[in-house]
N, C-alpha and C positions, 0 to 999 in steps of 0.2 A: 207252505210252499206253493199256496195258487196263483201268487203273484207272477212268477219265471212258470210258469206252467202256459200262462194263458197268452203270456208275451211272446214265448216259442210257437205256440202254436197259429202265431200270425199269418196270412197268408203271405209266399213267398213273392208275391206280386208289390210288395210293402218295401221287399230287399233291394228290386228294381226302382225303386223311385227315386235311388240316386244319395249322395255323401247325406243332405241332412238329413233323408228317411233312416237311413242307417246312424246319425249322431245321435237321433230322437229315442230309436227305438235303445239305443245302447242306456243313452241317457233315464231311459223309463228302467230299463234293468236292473242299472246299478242302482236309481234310487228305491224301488222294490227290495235291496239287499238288504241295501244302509237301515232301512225302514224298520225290516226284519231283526238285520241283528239288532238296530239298536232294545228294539222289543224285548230280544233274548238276548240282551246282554253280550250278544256274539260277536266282540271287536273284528275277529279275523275275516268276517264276512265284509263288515265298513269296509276293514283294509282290502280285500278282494275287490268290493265295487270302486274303492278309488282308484285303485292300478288300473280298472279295466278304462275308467271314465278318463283317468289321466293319457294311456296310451288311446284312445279312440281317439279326442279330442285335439290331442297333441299331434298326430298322424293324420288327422281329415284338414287342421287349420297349416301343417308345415305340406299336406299337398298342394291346397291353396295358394302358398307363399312362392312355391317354388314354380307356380307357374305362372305368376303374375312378374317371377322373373328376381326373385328373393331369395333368403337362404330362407331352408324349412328349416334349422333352429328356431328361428325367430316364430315360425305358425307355432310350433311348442312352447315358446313362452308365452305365447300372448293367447294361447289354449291354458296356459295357468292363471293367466290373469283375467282371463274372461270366466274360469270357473270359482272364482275367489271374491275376496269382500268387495274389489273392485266394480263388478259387474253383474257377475249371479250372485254374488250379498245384494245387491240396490234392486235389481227385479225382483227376485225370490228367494227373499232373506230365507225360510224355512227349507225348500229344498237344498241350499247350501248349507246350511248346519247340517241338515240331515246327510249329505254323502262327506261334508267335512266336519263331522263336531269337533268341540277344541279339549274332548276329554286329554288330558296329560298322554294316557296311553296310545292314543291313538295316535295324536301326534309322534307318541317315540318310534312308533311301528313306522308311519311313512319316514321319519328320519334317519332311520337307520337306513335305508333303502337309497336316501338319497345321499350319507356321506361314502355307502359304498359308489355308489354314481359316480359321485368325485372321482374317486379313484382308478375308476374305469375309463371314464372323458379323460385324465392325463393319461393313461396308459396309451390311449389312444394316439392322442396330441403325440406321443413320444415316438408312438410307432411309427408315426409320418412323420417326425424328424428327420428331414436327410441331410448327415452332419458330411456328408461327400460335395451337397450342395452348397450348403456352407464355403468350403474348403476353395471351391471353384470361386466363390468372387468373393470372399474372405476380404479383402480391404473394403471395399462397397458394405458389405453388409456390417462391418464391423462397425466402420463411423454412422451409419444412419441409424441404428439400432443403439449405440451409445448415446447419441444426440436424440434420435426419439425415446429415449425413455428417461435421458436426464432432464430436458425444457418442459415434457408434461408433468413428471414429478416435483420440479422445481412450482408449477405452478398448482398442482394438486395441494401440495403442502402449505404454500400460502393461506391460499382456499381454507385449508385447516386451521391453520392462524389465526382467521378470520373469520368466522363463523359463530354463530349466536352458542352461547352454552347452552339452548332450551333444544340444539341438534345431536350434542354429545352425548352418550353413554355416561360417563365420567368423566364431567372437571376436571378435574385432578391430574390426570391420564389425557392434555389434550394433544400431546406431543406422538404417544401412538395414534392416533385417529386422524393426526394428521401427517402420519407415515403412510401408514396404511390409506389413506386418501389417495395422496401422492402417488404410491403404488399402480390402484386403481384405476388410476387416471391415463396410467403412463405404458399397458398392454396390452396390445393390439389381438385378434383373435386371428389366429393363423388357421384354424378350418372357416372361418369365411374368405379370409383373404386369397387360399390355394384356390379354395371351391372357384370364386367368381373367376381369379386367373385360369382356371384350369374350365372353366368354361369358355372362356374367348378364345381358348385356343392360345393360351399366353403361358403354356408353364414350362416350352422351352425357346421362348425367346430371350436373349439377357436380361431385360427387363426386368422377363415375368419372374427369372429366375432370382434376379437380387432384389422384390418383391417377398417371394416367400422365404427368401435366405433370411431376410432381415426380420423378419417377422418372428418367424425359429428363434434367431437370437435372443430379440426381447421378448418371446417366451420366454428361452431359458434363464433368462437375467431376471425376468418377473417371481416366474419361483421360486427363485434360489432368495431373492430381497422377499417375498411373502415367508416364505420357511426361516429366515431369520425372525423378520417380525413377530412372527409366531412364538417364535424363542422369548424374545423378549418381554410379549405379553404376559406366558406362565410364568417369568423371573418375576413380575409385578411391578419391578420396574425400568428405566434405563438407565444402566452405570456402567462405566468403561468394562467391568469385568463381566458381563451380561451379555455385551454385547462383543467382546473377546470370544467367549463360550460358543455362541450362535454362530459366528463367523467360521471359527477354526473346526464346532463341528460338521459345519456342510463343506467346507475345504477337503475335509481327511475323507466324508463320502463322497464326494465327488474325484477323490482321485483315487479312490481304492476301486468305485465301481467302472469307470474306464480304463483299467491299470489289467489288475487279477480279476476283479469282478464283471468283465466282460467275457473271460475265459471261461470264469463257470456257468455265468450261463447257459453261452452256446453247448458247453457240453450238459447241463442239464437238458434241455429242448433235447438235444442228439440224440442222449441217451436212453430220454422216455421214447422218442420216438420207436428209435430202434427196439427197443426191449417191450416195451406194452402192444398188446395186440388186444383191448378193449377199445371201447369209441371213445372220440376226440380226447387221448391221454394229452397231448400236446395244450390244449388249451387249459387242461387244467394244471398241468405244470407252469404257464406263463400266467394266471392267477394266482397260483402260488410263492412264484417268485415275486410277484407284484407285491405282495401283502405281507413277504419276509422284508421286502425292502421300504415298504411304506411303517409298518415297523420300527425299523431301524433307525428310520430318520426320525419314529416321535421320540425311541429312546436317549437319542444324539439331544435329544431338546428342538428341532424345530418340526415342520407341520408334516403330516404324511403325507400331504400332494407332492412334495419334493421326489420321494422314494420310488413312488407310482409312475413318476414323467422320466425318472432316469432310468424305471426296470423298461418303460414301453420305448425310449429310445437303444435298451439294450437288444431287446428283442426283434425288433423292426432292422435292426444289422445283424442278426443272426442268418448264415446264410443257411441253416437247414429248415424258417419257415416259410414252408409253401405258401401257395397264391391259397390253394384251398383253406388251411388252417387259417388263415390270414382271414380271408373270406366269411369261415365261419365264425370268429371272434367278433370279427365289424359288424357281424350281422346280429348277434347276441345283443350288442352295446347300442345300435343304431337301433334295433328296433323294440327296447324292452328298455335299459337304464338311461336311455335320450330323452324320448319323451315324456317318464319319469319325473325326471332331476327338473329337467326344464319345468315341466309343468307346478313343481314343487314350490319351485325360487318364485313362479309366476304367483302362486298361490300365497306367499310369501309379503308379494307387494299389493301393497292398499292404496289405489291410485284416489280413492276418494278424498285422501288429505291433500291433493293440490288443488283442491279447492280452496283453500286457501291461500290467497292474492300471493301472503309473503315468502309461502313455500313454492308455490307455481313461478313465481318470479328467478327464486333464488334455481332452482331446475332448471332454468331458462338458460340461465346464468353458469349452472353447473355445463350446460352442456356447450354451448361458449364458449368457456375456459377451456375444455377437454378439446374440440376440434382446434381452437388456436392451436395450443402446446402442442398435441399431435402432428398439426399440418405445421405449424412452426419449425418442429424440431425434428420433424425428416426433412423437409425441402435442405434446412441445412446441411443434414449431414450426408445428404447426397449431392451437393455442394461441391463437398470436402471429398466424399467418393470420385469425385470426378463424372458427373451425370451433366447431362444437357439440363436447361432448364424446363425444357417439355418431360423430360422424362423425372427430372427432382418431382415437379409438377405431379405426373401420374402418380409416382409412388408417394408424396401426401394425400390425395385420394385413397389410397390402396387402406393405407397406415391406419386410417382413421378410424375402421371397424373394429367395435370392442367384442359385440354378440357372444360368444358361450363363455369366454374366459373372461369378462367383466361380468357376467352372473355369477361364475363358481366364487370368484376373489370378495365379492360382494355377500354370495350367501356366507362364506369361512368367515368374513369380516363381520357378520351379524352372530352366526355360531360362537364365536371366539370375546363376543362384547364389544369390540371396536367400533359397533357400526348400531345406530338406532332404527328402529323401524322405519322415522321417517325418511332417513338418509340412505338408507338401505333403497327405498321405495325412488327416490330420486335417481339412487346411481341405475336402478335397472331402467328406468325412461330413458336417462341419458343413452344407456345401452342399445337399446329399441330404436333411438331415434338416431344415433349415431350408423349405426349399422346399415338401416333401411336406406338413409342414404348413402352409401358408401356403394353400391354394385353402379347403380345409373353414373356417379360421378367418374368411377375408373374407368368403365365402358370407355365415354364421351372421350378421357383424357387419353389413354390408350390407344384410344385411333387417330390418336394425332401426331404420335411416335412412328416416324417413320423405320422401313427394314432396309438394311445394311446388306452390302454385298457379301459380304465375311459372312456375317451371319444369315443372309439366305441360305449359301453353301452348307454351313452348320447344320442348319434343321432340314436342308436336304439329305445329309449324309446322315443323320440321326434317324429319320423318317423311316430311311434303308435300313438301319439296322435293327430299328424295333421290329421289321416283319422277316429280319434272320433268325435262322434257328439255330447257331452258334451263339449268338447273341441272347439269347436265351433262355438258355441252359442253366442250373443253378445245381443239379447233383450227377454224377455219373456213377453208375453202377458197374463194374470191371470183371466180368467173370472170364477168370483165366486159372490156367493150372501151369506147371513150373519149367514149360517144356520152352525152347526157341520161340516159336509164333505168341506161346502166351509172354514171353520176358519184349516180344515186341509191338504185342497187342498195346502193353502198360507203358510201352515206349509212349507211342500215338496220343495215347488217352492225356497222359502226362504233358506234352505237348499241345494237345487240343483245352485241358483243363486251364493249363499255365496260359493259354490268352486273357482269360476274366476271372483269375480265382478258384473256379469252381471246383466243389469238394467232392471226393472219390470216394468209393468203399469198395474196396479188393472183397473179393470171394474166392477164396483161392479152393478149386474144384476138385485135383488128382489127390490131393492130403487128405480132403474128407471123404472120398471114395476108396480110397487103396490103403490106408490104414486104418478105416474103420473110427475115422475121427480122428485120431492121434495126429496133431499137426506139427511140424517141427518149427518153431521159432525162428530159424537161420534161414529157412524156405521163405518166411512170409516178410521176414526184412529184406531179402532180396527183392521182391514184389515190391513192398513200399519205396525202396530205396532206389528201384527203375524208376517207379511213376514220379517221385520227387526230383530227383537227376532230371526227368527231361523237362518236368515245371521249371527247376531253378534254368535250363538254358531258353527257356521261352522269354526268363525275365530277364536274361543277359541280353538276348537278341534283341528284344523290346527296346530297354532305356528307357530314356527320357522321361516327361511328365507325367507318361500315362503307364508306370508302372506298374504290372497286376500285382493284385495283393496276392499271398502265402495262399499254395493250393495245399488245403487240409486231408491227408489221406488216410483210410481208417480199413482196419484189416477186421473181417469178419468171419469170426470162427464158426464151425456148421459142423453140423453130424448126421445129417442126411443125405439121401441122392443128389444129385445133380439138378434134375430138373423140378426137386422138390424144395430143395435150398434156394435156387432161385426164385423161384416163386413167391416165395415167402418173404423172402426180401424185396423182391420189386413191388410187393405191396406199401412199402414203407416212406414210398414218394419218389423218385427219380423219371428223371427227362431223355434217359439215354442207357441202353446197355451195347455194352463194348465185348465182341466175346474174343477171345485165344486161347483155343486148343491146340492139341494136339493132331488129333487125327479132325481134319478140316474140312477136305474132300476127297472122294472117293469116285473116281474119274471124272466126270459131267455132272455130278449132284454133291450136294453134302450130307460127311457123315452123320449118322443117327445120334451122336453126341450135341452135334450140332443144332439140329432139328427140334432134340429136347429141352436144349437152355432156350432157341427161341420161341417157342410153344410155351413156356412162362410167361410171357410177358408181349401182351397186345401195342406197347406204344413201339415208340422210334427205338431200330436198331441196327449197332454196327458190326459186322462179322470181319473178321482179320485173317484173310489167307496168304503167311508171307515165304517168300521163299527165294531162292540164291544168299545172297549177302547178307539179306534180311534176317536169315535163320542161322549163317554162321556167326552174323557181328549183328545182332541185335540191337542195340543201345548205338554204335558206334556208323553203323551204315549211313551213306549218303541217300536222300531223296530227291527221284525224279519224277513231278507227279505229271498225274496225266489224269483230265476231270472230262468223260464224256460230255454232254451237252444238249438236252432236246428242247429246255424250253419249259418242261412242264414242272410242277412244285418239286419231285422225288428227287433232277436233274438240279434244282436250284439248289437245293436242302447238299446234298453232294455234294456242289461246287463250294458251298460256302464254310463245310469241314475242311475238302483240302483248299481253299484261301486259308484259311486259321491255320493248318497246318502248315503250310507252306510259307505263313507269317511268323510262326514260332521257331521254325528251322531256320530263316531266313533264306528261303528258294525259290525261283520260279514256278511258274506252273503251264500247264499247255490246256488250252481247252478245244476240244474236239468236236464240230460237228459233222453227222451224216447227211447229204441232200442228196435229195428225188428229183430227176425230172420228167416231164411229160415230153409227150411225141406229140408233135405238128406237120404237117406234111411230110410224114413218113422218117422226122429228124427229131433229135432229142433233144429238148429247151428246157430249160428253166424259166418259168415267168417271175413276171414283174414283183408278186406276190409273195411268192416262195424266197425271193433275195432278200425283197424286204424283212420277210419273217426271218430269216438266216443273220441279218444284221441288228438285228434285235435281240435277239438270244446273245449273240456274241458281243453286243456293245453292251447288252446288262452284265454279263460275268466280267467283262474289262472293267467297268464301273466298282462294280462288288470289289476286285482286288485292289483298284487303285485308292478306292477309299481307306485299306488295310494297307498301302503300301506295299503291295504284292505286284511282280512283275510277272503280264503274261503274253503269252504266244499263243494265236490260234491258228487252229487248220481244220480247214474242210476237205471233208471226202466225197466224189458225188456216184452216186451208181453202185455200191455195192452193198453188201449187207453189213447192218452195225459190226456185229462182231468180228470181220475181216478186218475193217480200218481201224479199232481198236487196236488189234493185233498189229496190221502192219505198220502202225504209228508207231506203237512198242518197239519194233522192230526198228525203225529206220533212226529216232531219236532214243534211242537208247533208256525210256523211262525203265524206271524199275517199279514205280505205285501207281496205282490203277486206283482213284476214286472214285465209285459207281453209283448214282442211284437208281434204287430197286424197287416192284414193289411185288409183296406178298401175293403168289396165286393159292387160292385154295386148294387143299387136298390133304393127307395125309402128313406126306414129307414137304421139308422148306423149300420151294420152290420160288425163282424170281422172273422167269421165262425163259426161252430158250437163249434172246441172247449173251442172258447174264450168265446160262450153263455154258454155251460156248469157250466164252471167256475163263472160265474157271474151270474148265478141263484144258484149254490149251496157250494159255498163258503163262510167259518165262517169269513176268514181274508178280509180284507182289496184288495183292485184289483187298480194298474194303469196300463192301456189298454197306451201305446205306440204305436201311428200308424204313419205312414209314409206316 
């Protein structure tokens, strides 16, 4: 063990000298492993120094890449192909056997590593499936995504027709090889294509959008035709009944897992979440599903990439996974089975057989053929979509990039026989070279797509909502007990969830404290059956195209305190607590019931003090809101709960500010500054509702204190809701300043306290 002894003990002035001091010194380590084990027979070691050599290298050549303005896939494969017979075989034949020998086992060990890969790269692909995107220009994406993957298959297969037997696998068999060509030929790689759109700043313009719509597509049309194939490989051969079999088994999976089998999922995710209180239970639940479903589909007879792409587009529509779970999945797969897999496939191709004139030629020619058929047969079907010719134009550009999904199709086509080393070696150049140009070419074409008045407006109004915090939202948590304020806390919640869906979990508080757990059934339907009542009339009110989907509400039983039960559940992800009790306030403060739900939980929260109407007809009462106003984030977050509520009841709203003014010779002005700043605050909350469709009124008060023109607004326009934002002062008890206590000791209407 002197060799990693002495390599450690380098001086750290070595680590400073930048990527290749650190390639060198990694490169000197692993080969010290390799060295070792091979001495001692100790494969697990080889296999140690190739992971590490494979992730350095793949990770120092894809930072590279990506900043000369490339996808870093591509530094990963061409970090496999520079450590392989291509490149480190021709300079140093010995040190490449020695971190790669071609012992059998060794090879099994990185292979197993790299078909889990697979599985993980589709899971991936799945989970950025947005079949919502889809949905939005669904005729566009439909014909160019038909059309691009029927004109490059059409000419893939030729290609296969036509080709020397001395490229084949088996004679015999040339009719798969040249399916599976076809195949290859004919799938674009939809993580380079978002990436480069989603770096110009393109991935909510139409374009960009029927771009990566179409892309999605012929993914999914690529799998589904590879997972027959696949089928039809293990039958050995092709006959109508073979190919019957393959067809009707990815039929019945594919509509069993968007049918029932998307319901169990989410409730699996749900309910590990909820239930496990070890670390990242969730990720390993959505590996689990991953690999019950890649399963499934080998035992159906076709490939388990099908199962993997359909469990990660299940999962990626689950609305209980978070950004963080999300996060840390990518981050597993991005930075451990990425450069892995890729470096594998890299390892894989032996670029030194195009040294040969008639292979190098035919390459040439392979990749020819793939850019026609690709740019061929989008421009047409965005033709047929109804595109400009500038724009059919860009999106043949976009199309053309094969990058991670023409290696995985290529490595399964070499694993499975279809595909020979050399052809194998050919399609990943084509890969390489197809891709690398594809970022510069869309850039170019891209900017020569002019923007649309429509669509300015669009991605103005989108812009806005991506930094609302309604719009944002994906769980609320409901802690209420069975009294009036709480049956109209669940009112609100219900209301505010039914704009976008978003899913609820009742904690129903006076059951698990006054009976000692014992909760009554008839009590917590009530609860559910408020918050669902006022979802179904947000989607009444709604209509039209932009109908929310079903808000999911989920009752959670507890047998603890109050402020213990909550806790414990807002540990489990949520963006929002909603509270309603009972005992609320207690003249100018809140009760200590109060205090202690929100003392749970540090993020955003909303406190429900309702009273008159509010408390005798709960469910049934009219809303008259009424949204203070300063300006600052707490006042925005505020305003744009009651828009969403006042969008789901279909009501008005008033937005209220307070101004100051100064004294000038001995009189009282407002300057130029102060109006302007007043018409600013109040043209963003008109803005905010009008892009909801909310109609509003405003008024200003000048010269008195907040909490009197609150009140005397109340008063004269007869609000009954008061939507406030707050924000937390330190101390013991919840406190939001004096003049949110004002308000909530001497206020007729109704108060939700918004805090941050």
């Amino acid at each position: 063990m002197t060799r990693p002894t002495v390599l450690l003990s380098l001086p750290r002035a070595c680590l400073r000298a930048g990527p290749c001091a650190v390639a060198t010194l990694g490169l000197s380590a692993a080969t010290a492993c390799a060295a070792e084990g091979s001495q001692a027979g100790a494969s697990d070691v080889i296999f140690l120094a190739q992971l590490i050599t494979l992730m350095l290298v793949g990770r120092l050549l894809g930072e590279v890449m990506n900043r000369i303005g490339q996808p870093s896939v591509m530094g990963m494969l061409l970090g496999g192909i520079v450590l392989g017979p291509s490149v480190l075989g021709v300079v140093w034949p010995a040190l490449q056997h020695a971190i790669f020998p071609s012992a059998p086992e060794q090879k099994a060990m990185l292979d197993g590593v790299a078909q889990f890969g697979i599985l993980l790269l589709l899971l991936l692909t799945g989970m950025e499936t947005d079949l919502k995107l889809v949905r939005t220009v669904g005729k566009a994406a439909l014909s160019i995504s038909v059309a691009g993957v029927a004109v490059p298959f059409i000419c893939g297969f030729a290609l296969g027709q036509l080709m020397p037997q001395s490229l084949l696998p088996h004679p015999d068999q040339r009719l798969l090889t040249s399916l599976f060509l076809g195949t290859a030929l004919s799938i674009s790689s939809i993580k380079i294509v978002a990436a480069v759109v989603r770096e110009m700043g393109f991935t909510r313009r139409n374009l960009g959008q029927i771009i990566v719509a179409s892309a999605i597509c012929e993914d999914s049309i690529g799998w589904v035709i590879i997972a027959i194939i696949f089928g039809l490989a293990q039958a050995g051969t092709i006959d109508p009944m073979s190919v019957a079999k393959s067809v009707l088994g990815t039929a019945v999976f594919l509509i069993a897992s968007f049918t029932f089998g998307r319901r169990i999922v989410y409730f699996l995710i749900r309910w590990t979440n909820d239930n496990f209180e070890s670390d990242f239970p969730v990720i390993t639940m959505i590996l689990v599903i991953m690999g019950i479903m890649a399963l499934t589909t080998h035992f159906i007879g076709v490939h388990t990439v099908l199962g993997a792409f359909v469990a990660g587009v299940l999962v990626g529509e689950s609305p209980i996974l978070s950004k963080h779970i999300d996060e840390q999945l990518r981050g597993l797969i991005l930075a451990f089975f990425m450069p892995v897999f890729f470096g594998i496939a890299g390892l894989s191709a032996d670029l030194t057989v195009l040294k040969d004139a008639t292979l190098f030629l035919m390459t040439l020619g392979l990749i020819a053929i793939a850019s026609f058929g690709k740019f061929a047969g989008a421009f047409i079907g965005g033709e047929f979509g109804g595109l400009t010719r500038r724009e059919a134009f860009a999106l043949a550009c976009g199309m053309n990039a094969r990058g991670s999904t023409e290696v995985i199709v290529a490595t399964i086509g070499l694993s499975m026989g279809a595909l020979t080393q050399d052809l194998f070696t050919m399609i990943v150049t084509m890969a390489v070279a197809t891709t690398m140009a594809m970022p510069p070419m869309l850039r170019w074409a891209l900017g020569r797509v002019p923007l649309s008045k429509a669509e300015k407006q669009r991605l103005e109004r989108e812009e806005h909502e991506a930094r609302g915090f309604v719009s944002n939202l994906e769980r609320l948590l409901l802690a209420v007990d069975q009294s009036p304020n709480g049956k109209f806390a669940g009112r609100l919640a219900g209301l505010l969830a039914g704009t976008g869906g978003i899913a609820i979990t009742v904690l129903p508080l006076s059951d698990g404290d006054k009976t000692g757990g014992k909760q009554e059934k008839t009590k917590e339907d009530r609860v559910e059956e408020a918050v669902k009542a006022a979802a179904e009339d947000t989607t009444l009110a709604q209509g039209g195209d932009d109908e929310p989907a079903p808000v999911d509400v989920t009752i959670r039983k507890h047998h603890a305190p109050t402020g213990e039960a909550v806790a414990k559940e807002a540990k489990k992800g949520y963006d929002l607590l909603v509270v309603g009790v009972e005992n609320t306030r207690v003249k100018n403060c809140f009760h200590q019931d109060v205090s202690h739900i929100a003392s749970a939980l540090e993020g955003p929260l909303a406190i429900v003090a309702g009273s008159d109407d509010h408390l005798k007809h709960p469910q049934q009462s009219p809303l008259h809101i009424l949204v203070p106003v300063t300006g600052n984030e707490v006042s925005r977050r505020a305003a744009d709960v009651a828009i969403a509520i006042a969008r789901a009841s279909d009501r008005p709203i008033t937005a209220l500010y307070v101004a100051t003014t100064g004294t000038s010779n001995g009189r009282k002005r407002r300057g130029f500054r102060a109006r302007r700043r007043e018409q600013a605050i109040m043209r963003d909350v008109v803005e905010m509702a009008d892009r909801h469709d909310v109609t509003t009124r405003t008024a200003v008060h000048t010269d008195v204190a907040p909490h009197e023109a609150i009140l005397a607004e109340v008063k004269q326009r007869g609000h009954d809701l008061i939507v406030m934002g707050v924000s937390r002062r330190p101390g013991d008890k919840l406190f939001f300043g004096d003049t949110a206590a004002a308000v909530l000791e001497k206020s007729p209407a109704s108060i939700v306290f918004v805090a941050s």
